[in-house]
Each structure stands twice: as structure tokens, then as C-alpha cells.
C-alpha positions as CSV (number, residue, x, y, z in Angstrom):
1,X,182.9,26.2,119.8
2,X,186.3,25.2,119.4
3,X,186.3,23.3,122.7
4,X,182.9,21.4,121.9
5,X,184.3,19.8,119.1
6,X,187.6,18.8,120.5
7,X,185.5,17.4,123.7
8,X,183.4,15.5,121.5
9,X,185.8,13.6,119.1
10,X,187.5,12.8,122.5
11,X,184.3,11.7,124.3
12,X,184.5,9.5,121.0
13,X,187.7,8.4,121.0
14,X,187.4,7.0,124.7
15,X,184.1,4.9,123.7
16,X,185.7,3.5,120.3
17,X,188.9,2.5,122.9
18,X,186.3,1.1,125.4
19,X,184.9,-1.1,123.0
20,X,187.7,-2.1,121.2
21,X,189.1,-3.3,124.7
22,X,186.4,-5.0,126.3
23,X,186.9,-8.9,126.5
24,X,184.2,-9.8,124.9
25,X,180.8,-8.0,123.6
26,X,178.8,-11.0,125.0
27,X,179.6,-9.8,128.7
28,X,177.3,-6.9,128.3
29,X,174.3,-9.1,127.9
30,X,175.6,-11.6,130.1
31,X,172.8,-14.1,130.7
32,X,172.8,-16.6,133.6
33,X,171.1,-19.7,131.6
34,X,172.5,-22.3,133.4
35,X,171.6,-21.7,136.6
36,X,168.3,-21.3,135.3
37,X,168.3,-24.6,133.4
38,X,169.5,-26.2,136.7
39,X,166.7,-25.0,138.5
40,X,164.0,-25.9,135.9
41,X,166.0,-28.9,135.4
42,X,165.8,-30.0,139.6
43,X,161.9,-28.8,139.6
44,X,161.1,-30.9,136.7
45,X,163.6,-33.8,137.6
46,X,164.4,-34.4,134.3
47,X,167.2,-36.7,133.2
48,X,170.5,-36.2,132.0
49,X,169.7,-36.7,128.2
50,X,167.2,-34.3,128.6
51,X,169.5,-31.7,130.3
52,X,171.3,-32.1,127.2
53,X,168.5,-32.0,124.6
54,X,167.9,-28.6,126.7
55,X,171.0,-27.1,126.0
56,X,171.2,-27.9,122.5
57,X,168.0,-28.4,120.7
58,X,169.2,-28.6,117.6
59,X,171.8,-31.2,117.6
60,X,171.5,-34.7,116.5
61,X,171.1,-37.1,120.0
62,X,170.5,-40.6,118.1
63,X,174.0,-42.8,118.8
64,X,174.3,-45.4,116.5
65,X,170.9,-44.9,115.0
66,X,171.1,-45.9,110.9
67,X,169.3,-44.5,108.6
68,X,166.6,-46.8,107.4
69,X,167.3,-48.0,103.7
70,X,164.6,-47.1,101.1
71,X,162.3,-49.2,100.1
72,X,162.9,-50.6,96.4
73,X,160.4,-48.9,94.2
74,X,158.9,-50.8,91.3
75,X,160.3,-49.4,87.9
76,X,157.6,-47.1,86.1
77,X,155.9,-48.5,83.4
78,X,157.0,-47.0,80.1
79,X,154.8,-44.6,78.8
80,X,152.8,-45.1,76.1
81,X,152.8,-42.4,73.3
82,X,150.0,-40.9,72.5
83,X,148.2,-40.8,69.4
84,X,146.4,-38.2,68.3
85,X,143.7,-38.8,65.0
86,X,142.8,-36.1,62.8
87,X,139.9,-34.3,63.8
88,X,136.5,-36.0,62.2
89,X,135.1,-32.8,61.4
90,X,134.9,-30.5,58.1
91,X,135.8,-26.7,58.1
92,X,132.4,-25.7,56.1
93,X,133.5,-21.8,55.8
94,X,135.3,-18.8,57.3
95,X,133.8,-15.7,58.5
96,X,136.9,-13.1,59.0
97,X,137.2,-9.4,59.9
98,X,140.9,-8.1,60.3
99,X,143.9,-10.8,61.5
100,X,142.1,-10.9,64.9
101,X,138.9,-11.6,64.4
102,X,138.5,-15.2,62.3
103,X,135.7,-17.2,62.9
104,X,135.0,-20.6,61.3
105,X,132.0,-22.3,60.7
106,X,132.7,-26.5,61.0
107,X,130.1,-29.6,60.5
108,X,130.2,-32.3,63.0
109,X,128.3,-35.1,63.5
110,X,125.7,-32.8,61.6
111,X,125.8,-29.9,63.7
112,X,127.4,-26.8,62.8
113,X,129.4,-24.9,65.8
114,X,130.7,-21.6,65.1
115,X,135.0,-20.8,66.7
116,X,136.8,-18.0,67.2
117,X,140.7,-18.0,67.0
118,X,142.0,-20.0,70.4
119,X,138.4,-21.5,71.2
120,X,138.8,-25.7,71.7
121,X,136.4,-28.4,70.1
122,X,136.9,-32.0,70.8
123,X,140.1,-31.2,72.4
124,X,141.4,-29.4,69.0
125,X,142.0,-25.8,69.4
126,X,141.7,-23.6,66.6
127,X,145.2,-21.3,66.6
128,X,145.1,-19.7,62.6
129,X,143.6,-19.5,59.3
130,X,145.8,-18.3,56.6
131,X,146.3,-19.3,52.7
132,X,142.1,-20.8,53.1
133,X,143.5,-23.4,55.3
134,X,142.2,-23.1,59.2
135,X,145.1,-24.9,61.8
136,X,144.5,-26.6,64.8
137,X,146.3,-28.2,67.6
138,X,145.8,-31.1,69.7
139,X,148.1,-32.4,72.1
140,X,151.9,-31.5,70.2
141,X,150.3,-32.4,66.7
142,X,149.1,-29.6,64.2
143,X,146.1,-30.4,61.9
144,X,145.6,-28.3,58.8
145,X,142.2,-28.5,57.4
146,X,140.4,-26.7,54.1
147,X,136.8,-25.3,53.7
148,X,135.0,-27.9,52.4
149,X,137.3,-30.5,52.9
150,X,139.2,-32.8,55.1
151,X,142.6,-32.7,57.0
């Protein structure tokens, strides 16, 4: 058993030192590309900057070649803030069960539409009621209106 084990660690020791001293671990998969290329390159007559785009694709070939200048761009108009009204509707009344389920009861234009907490009329969305005031939000603007009354 003895003798295995000293056989194997040298078996070992002469691949590490094998390795170790070869010239180069690209001769073991030594691949003959350019006589390849030459023949592709004498069945396809191709020409010498072609050869050379062959060998390396990924370099840059263009001599001399400037990079075309970027077209002026016209200056952005300035943006125009936006404003954002107060809604033109009334909070008539509040119908509430528990801090998650608030609905409100508003009159517009005559007609009276029934929200829930993050539903969106007219672009207003309806985030809280607390204190008898119901809160909206449109755009980055917060609108508090009152049962009953206006904003």
C-alpha cells in the first residue's frame, strides 16, 4: 500500500515538472491558422487589406478617418411649469369602515361618483381622509377638501 502511494505522488511530481517546463501551454493545441488563411486567402483571391481584416477582425483599419463632428442641436425649449387648479368638485360625504376602507361620495358637474382610497377622478387621486378633510393629489400638488365644502 505503501508503494502505491509513494508511486503516485511521484507519477505526480513528474506531470507538475512536465508542465511547469513545457515552453509554452499554447503548443499543445498548436493550430496551423495561417496556412489555412493562406489557402482560403489564394482560393478567394482576396486582397491584402482583407488578409489583414482576416487576421484581426477586431481592430480598427480606417487610417486617417476623423470622426465626423456632431451636428449642433438646437437648445430645448424651457419647460413650462405646470399648473395644477384645484379640483371643481365638492366632497358631499364619507362612508368609512376601518383606516382601509374610506369611501367618499363627491358632486360633479351634478353627478355623484362614489371613490375608494387610491381611485383617480379628473386626474386627482384620492390618497386619505383624516380630521373630516378627504386629500388628493394631482401632479406634485396636494388638495385638501371638506364635506360639504370646497378646497
Amino acid at each position: 500500500m505503501r508503494f502505491f502511494l509513494i508511486f503516485s505522488v511521484f507519477i505526480l511530481g513528474l506531470l507538475l515538472t512536465f508542465i511547469m517546463l513545457s515552453p509554452a501551454p499554447a503548443l499543445a493545441l498548436e493550430l496551423d491558422i495561417f496556412e489555412d488563411l493562406m489557402e482560403f486567402t489564394s482560393k478567394w483571391e482576396l486582397t491584402s487589406p482583407e488578409i489583414e481584416i482576416l487576421r484581426d477582425p477586431f481592430a480598427d483599419y480606417r487610417v486617417g478617418v476623423e470622426p465626423e463632428p456632431a451636428a449642433p442641436q438646437a437648445a430645448a425649449p424651457a419647460p413650462q411649469p405646470v399648473v395644477v387648479s384645484p379640483p371643481d368638485f365638492n366632497v358631499q360625504g364619507v362612508v368609512s369602515r376601518g383606516e382601509d376602507r374610506t369611501v367618499i361620495l363627491i358632486q360633479d358637474r351634478g353627478e355623484i361618483i362614489m371613490l375608494g382610497l387610491g381611485e383617480v377622478h379628473d386626474g386627482y387621486e384620492f390618497v386619505n381622509f383624516e380630521d373630516n378633510n378627504a386629500y388628493f393629489f394631482k401632479g406634485n400638488r396636494q388638495f385638501q377638501l371638506s364635506p360639504g365644502g370646497g378646497s
